[in-house]
C-alpha positions in Angstrom: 77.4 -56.4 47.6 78.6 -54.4 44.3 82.4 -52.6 44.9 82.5 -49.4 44.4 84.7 -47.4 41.2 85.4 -44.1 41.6 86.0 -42.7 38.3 84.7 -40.1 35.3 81.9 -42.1 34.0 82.7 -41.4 30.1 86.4 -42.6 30.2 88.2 -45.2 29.2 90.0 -46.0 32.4 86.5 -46.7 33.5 85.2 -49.1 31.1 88.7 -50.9 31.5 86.8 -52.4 34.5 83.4 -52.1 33.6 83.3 -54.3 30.7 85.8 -56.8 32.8 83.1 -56.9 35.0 80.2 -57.7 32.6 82.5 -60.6 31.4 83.2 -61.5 35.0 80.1 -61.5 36.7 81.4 -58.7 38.8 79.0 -56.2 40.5 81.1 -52.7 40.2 79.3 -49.7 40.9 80.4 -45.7 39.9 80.5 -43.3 42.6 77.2 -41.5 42.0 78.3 -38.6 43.7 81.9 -38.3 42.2 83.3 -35.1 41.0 86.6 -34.9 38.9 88.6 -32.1 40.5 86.4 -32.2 43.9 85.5 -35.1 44.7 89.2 -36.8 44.2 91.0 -34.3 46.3 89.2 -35.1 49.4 91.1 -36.0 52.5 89.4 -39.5 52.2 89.6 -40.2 48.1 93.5 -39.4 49.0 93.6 -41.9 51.6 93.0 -44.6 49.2 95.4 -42.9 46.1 97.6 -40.2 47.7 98.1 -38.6 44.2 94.5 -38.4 44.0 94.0 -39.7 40.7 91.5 -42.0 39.1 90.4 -44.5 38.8 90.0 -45.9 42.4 88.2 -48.9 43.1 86.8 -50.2 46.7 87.1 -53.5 47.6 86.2 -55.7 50.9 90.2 -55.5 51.3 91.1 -52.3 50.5 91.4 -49.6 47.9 93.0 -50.0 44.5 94.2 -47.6 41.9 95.5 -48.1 38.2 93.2 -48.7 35.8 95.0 -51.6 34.2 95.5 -53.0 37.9 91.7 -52.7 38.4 91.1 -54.5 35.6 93.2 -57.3 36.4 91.8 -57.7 40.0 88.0 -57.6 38.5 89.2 -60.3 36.2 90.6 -62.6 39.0 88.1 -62.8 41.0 86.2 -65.8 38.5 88.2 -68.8 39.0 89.4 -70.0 35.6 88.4 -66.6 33.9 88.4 -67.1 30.2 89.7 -63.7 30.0 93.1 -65.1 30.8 93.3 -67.8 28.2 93.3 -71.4 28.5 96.9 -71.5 29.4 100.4 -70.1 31.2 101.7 -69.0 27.0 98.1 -67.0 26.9 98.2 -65.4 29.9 102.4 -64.4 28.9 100.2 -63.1 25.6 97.9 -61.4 27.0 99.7 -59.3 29.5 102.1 -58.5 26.2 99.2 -57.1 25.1 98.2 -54.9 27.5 101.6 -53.8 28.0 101.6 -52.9 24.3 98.0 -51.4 24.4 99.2 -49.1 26.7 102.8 -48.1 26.1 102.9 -48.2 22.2 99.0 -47.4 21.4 97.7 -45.0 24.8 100.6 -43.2 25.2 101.0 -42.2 21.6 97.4 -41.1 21.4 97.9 -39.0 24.4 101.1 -37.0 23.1 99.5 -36.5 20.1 96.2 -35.4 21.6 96.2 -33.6 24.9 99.3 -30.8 23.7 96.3 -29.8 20.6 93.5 -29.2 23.4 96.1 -27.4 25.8 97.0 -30.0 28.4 100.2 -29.6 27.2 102.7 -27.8 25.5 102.4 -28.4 21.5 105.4 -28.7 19.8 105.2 -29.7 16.1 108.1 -31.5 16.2 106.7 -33.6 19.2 103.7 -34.0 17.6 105.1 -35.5 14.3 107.7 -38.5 16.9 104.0 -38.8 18.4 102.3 -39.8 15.4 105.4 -41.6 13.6 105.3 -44.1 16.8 101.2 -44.3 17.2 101.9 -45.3 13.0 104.4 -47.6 13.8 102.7 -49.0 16.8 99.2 -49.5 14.6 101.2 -51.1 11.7 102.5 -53.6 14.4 98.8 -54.3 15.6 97.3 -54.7 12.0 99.8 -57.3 11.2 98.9 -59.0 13.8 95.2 -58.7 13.6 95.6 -59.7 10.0 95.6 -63.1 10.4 93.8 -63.1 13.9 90.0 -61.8 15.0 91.2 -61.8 18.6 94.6 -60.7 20.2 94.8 -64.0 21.7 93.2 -67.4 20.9 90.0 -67.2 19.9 87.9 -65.3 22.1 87.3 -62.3 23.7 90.3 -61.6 26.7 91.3 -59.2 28.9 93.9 -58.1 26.5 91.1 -57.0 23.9 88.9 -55.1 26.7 92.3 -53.0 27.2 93.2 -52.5 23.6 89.8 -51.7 22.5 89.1 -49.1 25.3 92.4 -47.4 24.5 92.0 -47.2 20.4 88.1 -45.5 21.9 90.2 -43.0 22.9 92.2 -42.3 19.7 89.0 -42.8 17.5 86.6 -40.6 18.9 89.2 -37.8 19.7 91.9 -37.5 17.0 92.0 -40.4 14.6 90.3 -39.7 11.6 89.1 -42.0 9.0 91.9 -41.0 6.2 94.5 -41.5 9.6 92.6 -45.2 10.3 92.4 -46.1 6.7 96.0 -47.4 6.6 94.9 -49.6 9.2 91.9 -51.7 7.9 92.7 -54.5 10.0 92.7 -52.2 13.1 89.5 -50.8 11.8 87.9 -54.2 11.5 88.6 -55.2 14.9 88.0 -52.0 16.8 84.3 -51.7 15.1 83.9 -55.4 15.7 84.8 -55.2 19.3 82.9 -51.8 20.5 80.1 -54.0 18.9 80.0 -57.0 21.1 77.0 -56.5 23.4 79.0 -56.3 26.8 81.1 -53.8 25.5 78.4 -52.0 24.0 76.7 -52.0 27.2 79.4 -50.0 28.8 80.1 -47.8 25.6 77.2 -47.2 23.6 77.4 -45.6 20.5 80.7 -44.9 19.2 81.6 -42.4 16.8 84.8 -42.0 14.9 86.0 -38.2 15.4 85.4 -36.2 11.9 88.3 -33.9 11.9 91.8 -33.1 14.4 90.8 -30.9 16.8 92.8 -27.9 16.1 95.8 -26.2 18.0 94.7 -24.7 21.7 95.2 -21.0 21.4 96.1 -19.2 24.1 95.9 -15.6 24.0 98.4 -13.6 26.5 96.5 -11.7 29.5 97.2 -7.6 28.8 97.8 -6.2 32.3 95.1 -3.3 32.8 96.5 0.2 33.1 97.0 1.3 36.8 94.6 4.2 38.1 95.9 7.6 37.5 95.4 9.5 40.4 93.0 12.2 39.4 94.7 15.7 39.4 93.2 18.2 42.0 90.2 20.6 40.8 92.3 23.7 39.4 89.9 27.0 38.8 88.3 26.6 35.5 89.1 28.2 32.6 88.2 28.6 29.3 89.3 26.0 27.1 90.7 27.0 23.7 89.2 25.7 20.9 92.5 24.4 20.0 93.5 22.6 22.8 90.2 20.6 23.2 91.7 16.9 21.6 88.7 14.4 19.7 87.8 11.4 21.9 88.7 9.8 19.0 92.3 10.7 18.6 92.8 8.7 22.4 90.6 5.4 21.1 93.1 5.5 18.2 95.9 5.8 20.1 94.8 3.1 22.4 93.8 0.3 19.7 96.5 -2.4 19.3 98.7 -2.4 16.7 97.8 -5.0 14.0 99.7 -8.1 13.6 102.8 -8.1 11.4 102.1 -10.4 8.3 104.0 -13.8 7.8 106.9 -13.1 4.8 105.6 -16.5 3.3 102.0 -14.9 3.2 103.3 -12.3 0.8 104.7 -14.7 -1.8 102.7 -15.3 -5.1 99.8 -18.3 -4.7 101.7 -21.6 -5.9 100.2 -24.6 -7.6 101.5 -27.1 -5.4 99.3 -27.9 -2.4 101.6 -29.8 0.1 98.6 -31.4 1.8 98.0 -33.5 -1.4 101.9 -34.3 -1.0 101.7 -35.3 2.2 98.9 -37.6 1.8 100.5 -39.5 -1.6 103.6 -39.6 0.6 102.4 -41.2 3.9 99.4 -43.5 1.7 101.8 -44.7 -0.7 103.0 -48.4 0.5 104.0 -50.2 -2.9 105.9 -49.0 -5.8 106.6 -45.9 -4.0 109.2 -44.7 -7.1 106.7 -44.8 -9.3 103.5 -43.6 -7.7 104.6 -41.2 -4.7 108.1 -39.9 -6.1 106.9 -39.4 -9.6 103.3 -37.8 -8.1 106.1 -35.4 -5.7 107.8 -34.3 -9.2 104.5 -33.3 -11.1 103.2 -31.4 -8.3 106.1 -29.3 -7.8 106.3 -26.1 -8.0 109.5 -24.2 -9.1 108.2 -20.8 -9.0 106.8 -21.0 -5.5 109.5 -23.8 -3.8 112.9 -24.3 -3.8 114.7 -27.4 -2.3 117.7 -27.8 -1.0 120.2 -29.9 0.3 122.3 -29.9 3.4 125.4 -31.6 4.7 126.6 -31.4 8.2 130.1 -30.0 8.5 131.3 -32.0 10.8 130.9 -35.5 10.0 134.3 -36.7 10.8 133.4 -36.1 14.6 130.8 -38.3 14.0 132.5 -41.2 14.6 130.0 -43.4 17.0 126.5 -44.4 15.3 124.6 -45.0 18.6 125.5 -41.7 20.0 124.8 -39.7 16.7 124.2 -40.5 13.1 127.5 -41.2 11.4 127.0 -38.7 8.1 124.2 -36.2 8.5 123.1 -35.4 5.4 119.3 -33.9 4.6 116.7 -32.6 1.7 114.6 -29.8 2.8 111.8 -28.0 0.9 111.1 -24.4 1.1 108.2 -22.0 0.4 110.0 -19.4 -2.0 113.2 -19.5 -3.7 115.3 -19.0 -1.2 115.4 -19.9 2.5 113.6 -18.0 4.4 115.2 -15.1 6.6 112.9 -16.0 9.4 114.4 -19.7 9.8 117.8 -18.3 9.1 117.3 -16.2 12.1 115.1 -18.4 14.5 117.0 -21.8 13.9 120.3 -21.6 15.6 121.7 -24.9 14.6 121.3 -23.8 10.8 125.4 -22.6 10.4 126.1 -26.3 11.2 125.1 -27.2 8.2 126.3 -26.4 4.7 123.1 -25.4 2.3 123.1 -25.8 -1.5 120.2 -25.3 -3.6 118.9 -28.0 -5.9 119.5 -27.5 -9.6 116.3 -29.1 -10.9 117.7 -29.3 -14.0 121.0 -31.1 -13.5 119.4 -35.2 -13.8 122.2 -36.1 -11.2 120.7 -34.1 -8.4 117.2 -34.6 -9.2 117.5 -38.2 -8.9 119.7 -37.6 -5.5 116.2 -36.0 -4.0 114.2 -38.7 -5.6 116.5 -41.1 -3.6 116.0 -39.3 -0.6 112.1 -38.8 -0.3 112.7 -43.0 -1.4 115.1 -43.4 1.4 116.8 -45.7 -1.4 119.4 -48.3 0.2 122.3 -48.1 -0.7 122.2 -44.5 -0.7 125.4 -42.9 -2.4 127.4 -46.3 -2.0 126.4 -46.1 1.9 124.3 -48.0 4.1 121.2 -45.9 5.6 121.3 -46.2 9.0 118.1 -43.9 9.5 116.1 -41.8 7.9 113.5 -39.1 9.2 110.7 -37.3 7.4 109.4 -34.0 9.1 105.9 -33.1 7.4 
């Protein structure tokens, strides 16, 4: 008799189990009648998960939930299951990486995805730790995957069902092909993988996502104006021509002011296209000096940026490196020539800082911001201890 999954049929958390199952010789069936939203929140779905989330599988002994948990359960149930290696040192390896498939590679896709369709609040700065960890995380698993087809040993285990139903998520919602490219061993597995027959079974098709979705907007509800009472029939009289007001003078009045312009809007175009930037910077992985720095200094623009440095004014109370940076010291680019009122006035930490602009023409300071868009070690006779890039 199959056990039954409750679950949304198209997600990953789903085909966790599923495709454990086809490599099992489990019988798992969905819930043909489940309903995301109705279907979960029943008093007997919360019986079996009391937080009423999916997915919830139903077994001889009793309901279990987490998908990962699921998975494993499915898996044990063949004696000797391939799935978990050949030995104790696979199994340690393959629970590693699960472990990493969801806390490094999952959980980085979802901060960086769900804030852009609204599910959360999207912060930019949030989104750029999001994608500097998913980056670091994938760099991790290419090295890795460099030198092996398979997570562990050489054959499909549960490890790989977890990982590959994970990066589905990333590459058919939010990682492009220019984001995947710096990945190609990633790229060579995940294809490979989604085109096993079992998995393909459960997946089907799968396309990589053609674009980032863009930001959620959400426009603000306008309250409706409260009925006016109507005034009481007073005896009609004749109305002066001069009195009588166009309907057109109240639509006017009642139209919505437009929206005030961006300051940076008004500037003159500039040459430099920061997107072009941005992708020499993060693509660039050898001779960085001479491809990405050199590439920064011919496509900027002095008549439409301005950099600047900044130094914190109060290093000396800086005086424990785990609990803060031990000198603070930064490069910023701006659109314009100066810095821009708006950030003056909406950034309240910027009067901790003291802000010089870069003479472009001095050598000495232009080879200090070369060395920082480097991060060159040592920098200024120091050792770096970290060093962040917000773009």
């Amino acid at each position: 008799m199959a056990m039954i999954l409750h679950a949304i049929s198209t997600h990953k958390n789903a085909f966790k189990t599923l495709i454990a199952a086809e490599y099992s010789g489990v019988k798992i069936e969905l819930s043909k009648s489940f309903e995301m939203g109705i279907s979960n929140q029943t008093p007997e779905f919360l019986k079996m998960n009391p937080i009423g989330k999916v997915p919830v599988l139903e077994t001889p002994d009793g309901p279990i939930f987490e998908s990962n948990a699921i998975a494993r359960y499915v898996t044990k149930l063949q004696p000797e299951n391939p799935l978990y290696g050949t030995s104790l040192y696979d199994y340690g390896c393959i629970e590693q990486w699960i472990d990493f498939a969801t806390t490094e590679i999952d959980v980085n896709i979802g901060r960086w995805y769900l804030p852009r369709i609204g599910f959360a609040q999207y912060l930019p700065p949030a989104e750029e730790a999001a994608i500097s960890s998913l980056k670091r995380a994938l760099g991790a698993l290419n090295t890795h995957l460099a030198s092996n087809t398979y997570l562990v040993g050489h054959g499909v285990s549960l490890a790989d069902i977890i990982m590959t139903c994970n990066l589905s998520y990333g590459f058919k919602q939010i990682m492009t092909k220019s984001f995947t490219s710096e990945f190609p061993h990633v790229e060579r597995y995940f294809w490979t993988m989604v085109n096993q027959p079992k998995f393909h079974k459960v997946l089907g098709d799968v396309k990589q996502v053609d674009s980032v979705p863009p930001v959620a907007s959400k426009k603000p509800v306008q309250a409706k104006e409260s009925a006016k009472p109507k005034p009481k029939d007073e005896p009609k009289k004749e109305a002066k021509k001069e009195d009588v007001k166009p309907k057109e003078v109240e639509e006017e009045e009642d139209a919505p002011k437009p929206k005030a312009k961006n300051p940076l809007d008004l500037l003159p175009p500039s040459k430099m296209i920061l997107d072009e930037w941005k992708r020499l910077y993060s693509n660039t992985k050898t001779n960085f000096r001479e491809v990405a720095v050199k590439g920064f200094w011919d496509m900027y623009d002095p008549e439409g940026y301005s950099l600047w440095f900044c130094n914190y004014k109060y290093n000396d109370e800086n005086t424990v490196s785990f609990v803060t940076l031990n000198k603070v010291k930064g490069l910023w680019l701006f659109r314009g020539k100066e810095v821009p009122q708006f950030v003056l006035d909406e950034c309240y930490d910027m009067e901790l800082y003291e802000w010089t602009k870069v003479d472009i023409s001095d050598e000495a300071q232009k080879e200090r911001v070369s060395q920082m868009i480097e991060d060159a070690e040592p920098f200024e006779g120091e050792a770096l201890l970290d060093a962040k890039c917000f773009k």
